[in-house]
PyMOL Python script that loads the backbone (N, CA, C, O; Angstrom):
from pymol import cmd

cmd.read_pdbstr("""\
ATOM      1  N   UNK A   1     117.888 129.564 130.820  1.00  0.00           N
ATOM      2  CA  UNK A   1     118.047 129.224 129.420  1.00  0.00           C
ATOM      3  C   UNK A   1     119.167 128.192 129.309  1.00  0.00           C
ATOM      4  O   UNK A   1     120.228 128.161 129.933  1.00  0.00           O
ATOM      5  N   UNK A   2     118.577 127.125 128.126  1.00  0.00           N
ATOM      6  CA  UNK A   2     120.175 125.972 128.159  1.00  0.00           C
ATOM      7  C   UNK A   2     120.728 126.471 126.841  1.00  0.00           C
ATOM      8  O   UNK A   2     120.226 127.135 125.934  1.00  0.00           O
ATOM      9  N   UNK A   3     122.223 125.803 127.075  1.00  0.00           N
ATOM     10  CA  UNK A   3     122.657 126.083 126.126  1.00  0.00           C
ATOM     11  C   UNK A   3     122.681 124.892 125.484  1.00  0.00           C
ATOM     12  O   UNK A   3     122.607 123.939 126.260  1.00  0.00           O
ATOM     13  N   UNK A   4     122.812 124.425 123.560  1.00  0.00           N
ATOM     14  CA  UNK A   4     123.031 123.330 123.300  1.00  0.00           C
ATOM     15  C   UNK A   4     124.208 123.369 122.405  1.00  0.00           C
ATOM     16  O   UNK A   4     124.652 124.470 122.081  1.00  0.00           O
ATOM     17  N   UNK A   5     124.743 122.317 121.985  1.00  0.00           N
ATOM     18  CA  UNK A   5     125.686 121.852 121.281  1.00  0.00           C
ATOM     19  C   UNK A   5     125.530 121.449 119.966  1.00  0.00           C
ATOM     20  O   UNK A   5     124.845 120.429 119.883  1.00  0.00           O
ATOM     21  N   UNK A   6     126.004 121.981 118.687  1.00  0.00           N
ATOM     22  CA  UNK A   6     125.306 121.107 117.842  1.00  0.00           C
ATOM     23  C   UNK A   6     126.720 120.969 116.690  1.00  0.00           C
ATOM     24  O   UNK A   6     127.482 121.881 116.368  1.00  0.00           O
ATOM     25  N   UNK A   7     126.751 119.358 116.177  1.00  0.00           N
ATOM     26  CA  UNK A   7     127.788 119.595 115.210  1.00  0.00           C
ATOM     27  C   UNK A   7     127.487 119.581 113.494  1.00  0.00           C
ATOM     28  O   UNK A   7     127.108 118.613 112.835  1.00  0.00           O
ATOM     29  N   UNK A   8     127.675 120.463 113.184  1.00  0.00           N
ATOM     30  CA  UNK A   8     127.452 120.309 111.714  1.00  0.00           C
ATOM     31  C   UNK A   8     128.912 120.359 110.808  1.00  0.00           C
ATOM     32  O   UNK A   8     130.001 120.460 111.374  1.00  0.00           O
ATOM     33  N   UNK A   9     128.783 120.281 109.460  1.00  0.00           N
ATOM     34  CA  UNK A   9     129.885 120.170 108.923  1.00  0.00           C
ATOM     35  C   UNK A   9     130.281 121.814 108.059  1.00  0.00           C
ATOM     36  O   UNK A   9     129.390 122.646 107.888  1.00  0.00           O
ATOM     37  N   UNK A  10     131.437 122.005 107.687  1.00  0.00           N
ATOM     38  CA  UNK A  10     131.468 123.927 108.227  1.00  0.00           C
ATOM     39  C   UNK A  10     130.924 124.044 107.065  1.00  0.00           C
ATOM     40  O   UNK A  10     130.207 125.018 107.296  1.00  0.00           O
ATOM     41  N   UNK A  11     130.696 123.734 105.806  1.00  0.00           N
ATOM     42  CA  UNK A  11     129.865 124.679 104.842  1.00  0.00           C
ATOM     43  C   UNK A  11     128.474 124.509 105.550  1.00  0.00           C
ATOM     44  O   UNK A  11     128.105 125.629 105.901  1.00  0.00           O
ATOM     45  N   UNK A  12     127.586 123.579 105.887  1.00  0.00           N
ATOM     46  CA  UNK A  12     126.297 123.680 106.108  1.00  0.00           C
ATOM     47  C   UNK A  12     126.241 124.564 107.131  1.00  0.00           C
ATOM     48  O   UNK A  12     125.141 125.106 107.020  1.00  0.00           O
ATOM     49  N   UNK A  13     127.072 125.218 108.493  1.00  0.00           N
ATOM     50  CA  UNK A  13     127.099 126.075 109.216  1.00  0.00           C
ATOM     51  C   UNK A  13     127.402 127.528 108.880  1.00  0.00           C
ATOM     52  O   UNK A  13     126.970 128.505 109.492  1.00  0.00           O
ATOM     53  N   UNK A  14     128.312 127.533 107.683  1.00  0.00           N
ATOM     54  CA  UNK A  14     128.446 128.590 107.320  1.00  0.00           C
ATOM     55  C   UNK A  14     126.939 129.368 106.273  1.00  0.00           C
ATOM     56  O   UNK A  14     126.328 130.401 106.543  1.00  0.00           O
ATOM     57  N   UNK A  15     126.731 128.492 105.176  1.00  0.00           N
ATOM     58  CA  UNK A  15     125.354 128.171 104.305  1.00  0.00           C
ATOM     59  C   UNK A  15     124.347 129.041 105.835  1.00  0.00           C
ATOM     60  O   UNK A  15     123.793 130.121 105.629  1.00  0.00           O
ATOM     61  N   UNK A  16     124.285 128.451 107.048  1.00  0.00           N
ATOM     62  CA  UNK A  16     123.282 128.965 107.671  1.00  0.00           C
ATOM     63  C   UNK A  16     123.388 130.437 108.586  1.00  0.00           C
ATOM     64  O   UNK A  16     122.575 131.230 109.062  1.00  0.00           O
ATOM     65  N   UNK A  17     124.714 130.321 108.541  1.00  0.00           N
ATOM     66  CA  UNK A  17     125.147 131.876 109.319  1.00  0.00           C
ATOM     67  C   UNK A  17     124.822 132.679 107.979  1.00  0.00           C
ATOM     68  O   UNK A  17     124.271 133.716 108.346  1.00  0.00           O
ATOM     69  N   UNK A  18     124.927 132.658 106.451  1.00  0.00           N
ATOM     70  CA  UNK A  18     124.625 133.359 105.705  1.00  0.00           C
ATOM     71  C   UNK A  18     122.849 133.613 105.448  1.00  0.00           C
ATOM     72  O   UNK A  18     122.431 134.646 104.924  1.00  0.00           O
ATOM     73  N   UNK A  19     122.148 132.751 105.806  1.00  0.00           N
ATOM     74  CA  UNK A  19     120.875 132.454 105.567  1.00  0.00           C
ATOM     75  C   UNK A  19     120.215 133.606 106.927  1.00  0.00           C
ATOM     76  O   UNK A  19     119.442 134.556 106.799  1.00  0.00           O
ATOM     77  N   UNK A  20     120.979 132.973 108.383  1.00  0.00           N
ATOM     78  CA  UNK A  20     120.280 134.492 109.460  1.00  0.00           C
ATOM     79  C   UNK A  20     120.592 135.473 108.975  1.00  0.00           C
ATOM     80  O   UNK A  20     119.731 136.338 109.134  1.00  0.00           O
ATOM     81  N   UNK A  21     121.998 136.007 108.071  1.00  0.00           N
ATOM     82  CA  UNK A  21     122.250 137.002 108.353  1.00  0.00           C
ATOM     83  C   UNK A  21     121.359 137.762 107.066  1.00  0.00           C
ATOM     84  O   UNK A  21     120.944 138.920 107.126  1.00  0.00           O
ATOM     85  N   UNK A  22     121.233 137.134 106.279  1.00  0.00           N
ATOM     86  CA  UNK A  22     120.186 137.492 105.129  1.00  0.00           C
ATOM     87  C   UNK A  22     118.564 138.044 105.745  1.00  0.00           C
ATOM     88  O   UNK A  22     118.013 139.105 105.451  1.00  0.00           O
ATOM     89  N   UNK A  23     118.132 137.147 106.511  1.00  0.00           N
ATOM     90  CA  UNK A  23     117.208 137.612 107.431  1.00  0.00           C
ATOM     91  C   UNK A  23     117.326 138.280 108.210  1.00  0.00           C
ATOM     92  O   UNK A  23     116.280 138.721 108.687  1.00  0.00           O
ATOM     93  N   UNK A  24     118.357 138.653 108.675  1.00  0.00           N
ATOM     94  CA  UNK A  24     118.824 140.140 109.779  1.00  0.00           C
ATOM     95  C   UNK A  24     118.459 139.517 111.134  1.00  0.00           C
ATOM     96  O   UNK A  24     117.846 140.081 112.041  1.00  0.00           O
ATOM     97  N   UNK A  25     119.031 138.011 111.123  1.00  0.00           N
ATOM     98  CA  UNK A  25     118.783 137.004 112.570  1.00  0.00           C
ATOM     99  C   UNK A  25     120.266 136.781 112.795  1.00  0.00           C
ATOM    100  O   UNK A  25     121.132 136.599 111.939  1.00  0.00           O
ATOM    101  N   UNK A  26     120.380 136.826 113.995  1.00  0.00           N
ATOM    102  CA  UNK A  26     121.387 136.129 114.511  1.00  0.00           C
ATOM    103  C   UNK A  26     121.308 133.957 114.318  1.00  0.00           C
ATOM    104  O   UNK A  26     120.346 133.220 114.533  1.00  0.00           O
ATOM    105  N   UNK A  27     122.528 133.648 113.922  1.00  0.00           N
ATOM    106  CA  UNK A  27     122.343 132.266 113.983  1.00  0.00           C
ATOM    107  C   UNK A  27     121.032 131.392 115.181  1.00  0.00           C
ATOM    108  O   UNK A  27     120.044 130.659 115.143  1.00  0.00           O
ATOM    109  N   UNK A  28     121.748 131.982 115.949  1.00  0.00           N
ATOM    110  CA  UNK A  28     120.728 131.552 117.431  1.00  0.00           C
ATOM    111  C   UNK A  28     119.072 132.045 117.318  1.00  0.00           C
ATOM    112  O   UNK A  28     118.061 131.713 117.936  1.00  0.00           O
ATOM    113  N   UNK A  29     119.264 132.735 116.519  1.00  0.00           N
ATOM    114  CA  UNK A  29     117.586 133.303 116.140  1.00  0.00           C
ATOM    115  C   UNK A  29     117.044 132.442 115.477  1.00  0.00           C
ATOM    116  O   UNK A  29     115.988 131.857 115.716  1.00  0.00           O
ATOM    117  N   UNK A  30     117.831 132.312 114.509  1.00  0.00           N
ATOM    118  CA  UNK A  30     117.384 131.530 113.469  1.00  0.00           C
ATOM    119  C   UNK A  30     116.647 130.080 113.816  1.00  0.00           C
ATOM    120  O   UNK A  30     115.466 129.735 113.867  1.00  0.00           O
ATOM    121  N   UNK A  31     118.177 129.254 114.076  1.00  0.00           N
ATOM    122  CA  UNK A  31     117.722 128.190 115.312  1.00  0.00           C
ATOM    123  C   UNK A  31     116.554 128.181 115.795  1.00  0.00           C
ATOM    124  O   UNK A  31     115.715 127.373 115.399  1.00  0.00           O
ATOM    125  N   UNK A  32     116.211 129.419 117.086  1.00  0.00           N
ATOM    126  CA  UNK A  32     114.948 128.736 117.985  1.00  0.00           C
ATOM    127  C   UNK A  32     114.288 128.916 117.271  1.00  0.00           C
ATOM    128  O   UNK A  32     113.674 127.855 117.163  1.00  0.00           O
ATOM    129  N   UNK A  33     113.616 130.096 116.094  1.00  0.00           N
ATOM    130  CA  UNK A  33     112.868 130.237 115.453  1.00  0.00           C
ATOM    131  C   UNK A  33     112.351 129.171 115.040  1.00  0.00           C
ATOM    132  O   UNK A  33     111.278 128.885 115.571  1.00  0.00           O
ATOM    133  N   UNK A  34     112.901 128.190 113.953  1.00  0.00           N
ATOM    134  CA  UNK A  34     112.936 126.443 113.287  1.00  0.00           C
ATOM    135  C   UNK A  34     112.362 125.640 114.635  1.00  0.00           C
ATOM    136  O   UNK A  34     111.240 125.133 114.638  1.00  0.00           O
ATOM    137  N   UNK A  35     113.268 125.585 115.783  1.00  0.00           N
ATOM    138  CA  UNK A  35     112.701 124.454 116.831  1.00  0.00           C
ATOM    139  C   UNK A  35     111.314 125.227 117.215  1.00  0.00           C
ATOM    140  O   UNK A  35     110.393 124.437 117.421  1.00  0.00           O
ATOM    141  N   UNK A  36     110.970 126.619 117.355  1.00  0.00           N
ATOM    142  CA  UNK A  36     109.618 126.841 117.797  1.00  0.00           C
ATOM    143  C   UNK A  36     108.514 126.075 116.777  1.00  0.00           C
ATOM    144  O   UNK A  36     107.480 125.563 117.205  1.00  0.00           O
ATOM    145  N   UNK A  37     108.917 126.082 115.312  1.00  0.00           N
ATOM    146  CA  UNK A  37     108.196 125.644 114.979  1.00  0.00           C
ATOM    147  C   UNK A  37     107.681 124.217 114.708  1.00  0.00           C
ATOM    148  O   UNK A  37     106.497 123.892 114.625  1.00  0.00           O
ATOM    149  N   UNK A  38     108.826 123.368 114.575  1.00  0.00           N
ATOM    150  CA  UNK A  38     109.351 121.812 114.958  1.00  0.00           C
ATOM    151  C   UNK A  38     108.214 121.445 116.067  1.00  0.00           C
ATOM    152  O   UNK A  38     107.467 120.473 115.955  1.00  0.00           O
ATOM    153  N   UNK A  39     108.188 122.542 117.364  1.00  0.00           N
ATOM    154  CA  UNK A  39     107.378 121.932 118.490  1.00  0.00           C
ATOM    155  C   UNK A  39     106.358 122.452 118.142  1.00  0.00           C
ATOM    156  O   UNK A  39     105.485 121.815 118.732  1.00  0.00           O
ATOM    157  N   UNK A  40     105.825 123.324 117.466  1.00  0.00           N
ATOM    158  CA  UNK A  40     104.281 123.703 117.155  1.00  0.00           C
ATOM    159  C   UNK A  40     104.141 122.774 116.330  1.00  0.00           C
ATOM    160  O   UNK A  40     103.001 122.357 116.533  1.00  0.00           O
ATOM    161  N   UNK A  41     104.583 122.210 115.548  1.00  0.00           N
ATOM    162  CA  UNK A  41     103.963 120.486 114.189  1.00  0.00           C
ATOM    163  C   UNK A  41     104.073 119.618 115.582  1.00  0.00           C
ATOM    164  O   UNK A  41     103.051 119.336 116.208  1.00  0.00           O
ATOM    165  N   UNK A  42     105.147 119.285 115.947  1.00  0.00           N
ATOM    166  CA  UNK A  42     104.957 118.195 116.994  1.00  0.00           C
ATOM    167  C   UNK A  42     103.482 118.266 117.886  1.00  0.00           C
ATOM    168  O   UNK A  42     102.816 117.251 118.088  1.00  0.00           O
ATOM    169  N   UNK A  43     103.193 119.247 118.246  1.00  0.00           N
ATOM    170  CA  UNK A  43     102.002 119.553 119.391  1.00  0.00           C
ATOM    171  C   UNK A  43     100.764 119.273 118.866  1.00  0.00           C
ATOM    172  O   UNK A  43      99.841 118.628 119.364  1.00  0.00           O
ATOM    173  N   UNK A  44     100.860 119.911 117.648  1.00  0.00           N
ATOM    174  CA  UNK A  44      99.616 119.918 116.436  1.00  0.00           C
ATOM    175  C   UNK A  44      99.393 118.286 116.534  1.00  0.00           C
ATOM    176  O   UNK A  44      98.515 117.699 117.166  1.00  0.00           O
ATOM    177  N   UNK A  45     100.573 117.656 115.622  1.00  0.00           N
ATOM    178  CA  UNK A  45     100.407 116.096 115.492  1.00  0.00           C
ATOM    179  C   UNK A  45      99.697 115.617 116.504  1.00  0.00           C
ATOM    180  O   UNK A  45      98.786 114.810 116.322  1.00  0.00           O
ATOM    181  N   UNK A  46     100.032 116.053 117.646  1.00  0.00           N
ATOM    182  CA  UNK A  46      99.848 115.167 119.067  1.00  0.00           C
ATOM    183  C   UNK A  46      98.973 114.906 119.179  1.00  0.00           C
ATOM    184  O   UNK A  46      98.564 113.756 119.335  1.00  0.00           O
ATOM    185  N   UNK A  47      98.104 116.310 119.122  1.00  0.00           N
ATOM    186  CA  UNK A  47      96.657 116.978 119.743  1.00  0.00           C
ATOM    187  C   UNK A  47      95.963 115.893 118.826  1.00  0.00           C
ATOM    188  O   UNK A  47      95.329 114.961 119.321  1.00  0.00           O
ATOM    189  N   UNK A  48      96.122 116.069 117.406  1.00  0.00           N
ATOM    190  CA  UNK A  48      95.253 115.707 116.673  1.00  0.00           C
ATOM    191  C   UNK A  48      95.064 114.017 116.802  1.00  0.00           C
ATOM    192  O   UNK A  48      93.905 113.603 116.843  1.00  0.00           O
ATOM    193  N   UNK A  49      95.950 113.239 116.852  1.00  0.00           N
ATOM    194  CA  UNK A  49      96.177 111.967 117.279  1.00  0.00           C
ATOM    195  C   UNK A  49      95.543 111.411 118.644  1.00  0.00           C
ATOM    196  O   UNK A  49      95.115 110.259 118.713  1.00  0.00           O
ATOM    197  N   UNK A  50      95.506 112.396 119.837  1.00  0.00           N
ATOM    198  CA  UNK A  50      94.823 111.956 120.510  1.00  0.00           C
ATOM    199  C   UNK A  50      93.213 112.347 120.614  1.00  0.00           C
ATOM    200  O   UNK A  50      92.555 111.952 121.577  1.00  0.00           O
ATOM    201  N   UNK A  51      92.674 113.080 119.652  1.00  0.00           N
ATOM    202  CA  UNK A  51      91.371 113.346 119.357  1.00  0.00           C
ATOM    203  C   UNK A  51      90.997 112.331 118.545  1.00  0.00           C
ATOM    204  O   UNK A  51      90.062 111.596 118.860  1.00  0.00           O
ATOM    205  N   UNK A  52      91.670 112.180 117.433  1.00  0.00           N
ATOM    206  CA  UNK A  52      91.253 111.032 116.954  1.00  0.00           C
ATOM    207  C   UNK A  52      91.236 109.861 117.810  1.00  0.00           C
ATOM    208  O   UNK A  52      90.146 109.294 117.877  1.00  0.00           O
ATOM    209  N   UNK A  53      92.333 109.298 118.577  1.00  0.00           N
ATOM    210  CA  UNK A  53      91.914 108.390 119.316  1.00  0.00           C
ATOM    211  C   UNK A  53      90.431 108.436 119.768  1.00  0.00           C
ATOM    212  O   UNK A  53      89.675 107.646 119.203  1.00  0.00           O
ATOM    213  N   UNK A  54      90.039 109.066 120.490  1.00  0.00           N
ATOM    214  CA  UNK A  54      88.731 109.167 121.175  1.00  0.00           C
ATOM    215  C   UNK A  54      87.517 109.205 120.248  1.00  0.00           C
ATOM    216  O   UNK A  54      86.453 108.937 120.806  1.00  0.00           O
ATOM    217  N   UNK A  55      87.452 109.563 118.574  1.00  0.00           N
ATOM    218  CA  UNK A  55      86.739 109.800 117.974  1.00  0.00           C
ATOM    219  C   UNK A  55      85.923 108.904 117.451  1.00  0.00           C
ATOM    220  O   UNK A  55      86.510 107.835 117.617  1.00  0.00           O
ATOM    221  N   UNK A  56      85.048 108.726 116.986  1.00  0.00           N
ATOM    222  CA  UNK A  56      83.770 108.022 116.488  1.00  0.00           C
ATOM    223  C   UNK A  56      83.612 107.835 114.906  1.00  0.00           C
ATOM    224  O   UNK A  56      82.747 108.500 114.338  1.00  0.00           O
ATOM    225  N   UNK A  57      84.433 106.937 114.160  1.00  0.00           N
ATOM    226  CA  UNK A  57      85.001 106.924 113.195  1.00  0.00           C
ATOM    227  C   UNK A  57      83.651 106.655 112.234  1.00  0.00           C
ATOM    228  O   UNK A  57      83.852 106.644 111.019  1.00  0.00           O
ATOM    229  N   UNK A  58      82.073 106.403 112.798  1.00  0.00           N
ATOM    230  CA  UNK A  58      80.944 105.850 112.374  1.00  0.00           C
ATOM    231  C   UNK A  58      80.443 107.277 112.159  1.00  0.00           C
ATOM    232  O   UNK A  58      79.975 107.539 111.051  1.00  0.00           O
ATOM    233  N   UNK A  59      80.496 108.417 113.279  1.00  0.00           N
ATOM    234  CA  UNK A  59      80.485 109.469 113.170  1.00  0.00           C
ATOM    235  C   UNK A  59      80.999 110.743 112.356  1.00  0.00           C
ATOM    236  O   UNK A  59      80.356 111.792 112.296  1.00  0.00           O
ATOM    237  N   UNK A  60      82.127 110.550 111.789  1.00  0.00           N
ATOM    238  CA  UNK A  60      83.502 110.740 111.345  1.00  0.00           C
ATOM    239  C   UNK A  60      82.890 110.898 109.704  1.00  0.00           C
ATOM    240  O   UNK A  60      82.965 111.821 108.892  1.00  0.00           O
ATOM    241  N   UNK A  61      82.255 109.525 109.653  1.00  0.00           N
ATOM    242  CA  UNK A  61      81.630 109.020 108.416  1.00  0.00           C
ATOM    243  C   UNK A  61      80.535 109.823 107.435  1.00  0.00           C
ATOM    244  O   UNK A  61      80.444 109.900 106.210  1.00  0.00           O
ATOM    245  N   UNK A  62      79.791 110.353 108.469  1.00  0.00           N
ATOM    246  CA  UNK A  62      78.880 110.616 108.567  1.00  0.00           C
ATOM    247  C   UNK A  62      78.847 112.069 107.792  1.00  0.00           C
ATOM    248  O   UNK A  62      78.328 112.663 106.847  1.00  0.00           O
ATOM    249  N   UNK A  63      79.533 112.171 108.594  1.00  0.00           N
ATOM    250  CA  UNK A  63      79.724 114.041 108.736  1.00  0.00           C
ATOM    251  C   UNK A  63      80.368 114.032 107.582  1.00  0.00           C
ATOM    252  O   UNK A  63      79.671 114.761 106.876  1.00  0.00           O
ATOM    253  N   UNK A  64      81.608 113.522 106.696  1.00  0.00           N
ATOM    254  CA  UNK A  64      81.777 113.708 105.594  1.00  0.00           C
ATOM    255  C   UNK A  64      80.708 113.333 104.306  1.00  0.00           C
ATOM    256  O   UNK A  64      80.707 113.667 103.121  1.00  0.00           O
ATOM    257  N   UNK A  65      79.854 112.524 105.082  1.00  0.00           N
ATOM    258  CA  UNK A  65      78.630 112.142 104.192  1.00  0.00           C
ATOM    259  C   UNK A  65      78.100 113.462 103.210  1.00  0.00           C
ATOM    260  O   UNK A  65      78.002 113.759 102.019  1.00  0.00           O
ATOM    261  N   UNK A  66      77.755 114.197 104.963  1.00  0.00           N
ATOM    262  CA  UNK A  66      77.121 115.247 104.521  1.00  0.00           C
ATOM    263  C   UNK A  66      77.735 116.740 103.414  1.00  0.00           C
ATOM    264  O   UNK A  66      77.257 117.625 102.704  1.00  0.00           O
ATOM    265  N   UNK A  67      78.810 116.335 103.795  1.00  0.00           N
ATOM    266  CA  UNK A  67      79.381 117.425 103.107  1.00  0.00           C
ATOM    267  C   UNK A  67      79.742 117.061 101.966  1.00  0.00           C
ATOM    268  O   UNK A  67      80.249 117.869 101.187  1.00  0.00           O
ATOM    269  N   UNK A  68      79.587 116.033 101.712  1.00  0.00           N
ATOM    270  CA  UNK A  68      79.863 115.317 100.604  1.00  0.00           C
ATOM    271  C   UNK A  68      78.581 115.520  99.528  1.00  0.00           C
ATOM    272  O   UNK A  68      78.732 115.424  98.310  1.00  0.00           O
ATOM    273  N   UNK A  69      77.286 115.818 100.186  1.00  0.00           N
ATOM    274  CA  UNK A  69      75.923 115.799  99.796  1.00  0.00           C
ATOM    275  C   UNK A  69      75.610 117.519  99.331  1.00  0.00           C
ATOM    276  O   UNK A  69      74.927 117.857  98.364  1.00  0.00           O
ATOM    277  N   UNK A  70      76.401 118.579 100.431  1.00  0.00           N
ATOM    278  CA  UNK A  70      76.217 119.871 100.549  1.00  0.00           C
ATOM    279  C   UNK A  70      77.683 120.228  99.313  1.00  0.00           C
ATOM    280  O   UNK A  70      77.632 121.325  98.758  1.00  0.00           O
ATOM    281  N   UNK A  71      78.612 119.505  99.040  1.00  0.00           N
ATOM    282  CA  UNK A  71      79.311 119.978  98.461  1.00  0.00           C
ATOM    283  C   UNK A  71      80.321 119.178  97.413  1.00  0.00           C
ATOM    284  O   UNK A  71      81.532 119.297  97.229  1.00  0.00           O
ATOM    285  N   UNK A  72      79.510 118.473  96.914  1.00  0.00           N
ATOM    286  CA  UNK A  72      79.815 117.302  96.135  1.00  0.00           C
ATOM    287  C   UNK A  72      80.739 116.577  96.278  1.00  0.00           C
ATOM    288  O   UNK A  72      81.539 117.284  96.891  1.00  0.00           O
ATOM    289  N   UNK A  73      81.261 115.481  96.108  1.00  0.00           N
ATOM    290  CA  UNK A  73      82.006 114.184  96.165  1.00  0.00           C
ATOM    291  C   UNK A  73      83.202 114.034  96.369  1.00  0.00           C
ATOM    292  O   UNK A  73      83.735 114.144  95.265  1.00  0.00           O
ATOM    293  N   UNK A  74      84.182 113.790  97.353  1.00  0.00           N
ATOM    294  CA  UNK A  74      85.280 113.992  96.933  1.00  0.00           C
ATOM    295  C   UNK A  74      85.834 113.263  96.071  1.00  0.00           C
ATOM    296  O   UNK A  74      85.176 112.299  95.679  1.00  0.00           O
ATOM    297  N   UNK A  75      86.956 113.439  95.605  1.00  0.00           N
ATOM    298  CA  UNK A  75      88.123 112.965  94.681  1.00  0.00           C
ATOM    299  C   UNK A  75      88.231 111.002  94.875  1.00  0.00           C
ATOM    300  O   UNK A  75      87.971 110.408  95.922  1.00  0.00           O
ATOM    301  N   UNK A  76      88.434 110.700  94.275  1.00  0.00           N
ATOM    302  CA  UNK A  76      88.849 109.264  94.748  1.00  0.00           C
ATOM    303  C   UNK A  76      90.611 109.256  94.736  1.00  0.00           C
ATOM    304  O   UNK A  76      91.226 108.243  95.067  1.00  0.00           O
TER     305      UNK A  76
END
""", "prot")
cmd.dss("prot")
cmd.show_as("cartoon", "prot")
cmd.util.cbc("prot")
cmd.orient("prot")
């Protein structure tokens, strides 16, 4: 496990030691908790970006056609 360093200014550190302890987290809980989820959006983004890369935007088209037909129009 690493350890990291982080500097904040002391009310926003304090503001967050009150916020774990409200949740019955330790600061450090709190923390990875936020970065677990930071890297689950990051991963998500990723995934989805490189699917789209590969995707068939004629295809793409299409398929909203249909649902567009099965479930009326979207919004402009």
């Amino acid at each position: 496990m690493a350890t990291m360093t982080i500097r904040l200014p002391d009310d926003k550190h304090e503001r967050l030691k009150r916020l774990a302890e409200q949740r019955g987290l330790s600061l450090n809980k709190l923390i990875e908790e936020w970065s677990t989820v930071a890297l689950t959006e990051f991963d998500a983004e990723t995934r989805f970006r490189l699917l789209a890369a590969k995707g068939d935007a004629k295809k793409a088209l299409q398929v909203l056609d249909k649902l567009d037909a099965a479930f009326g129009k979207r919004p402009n």
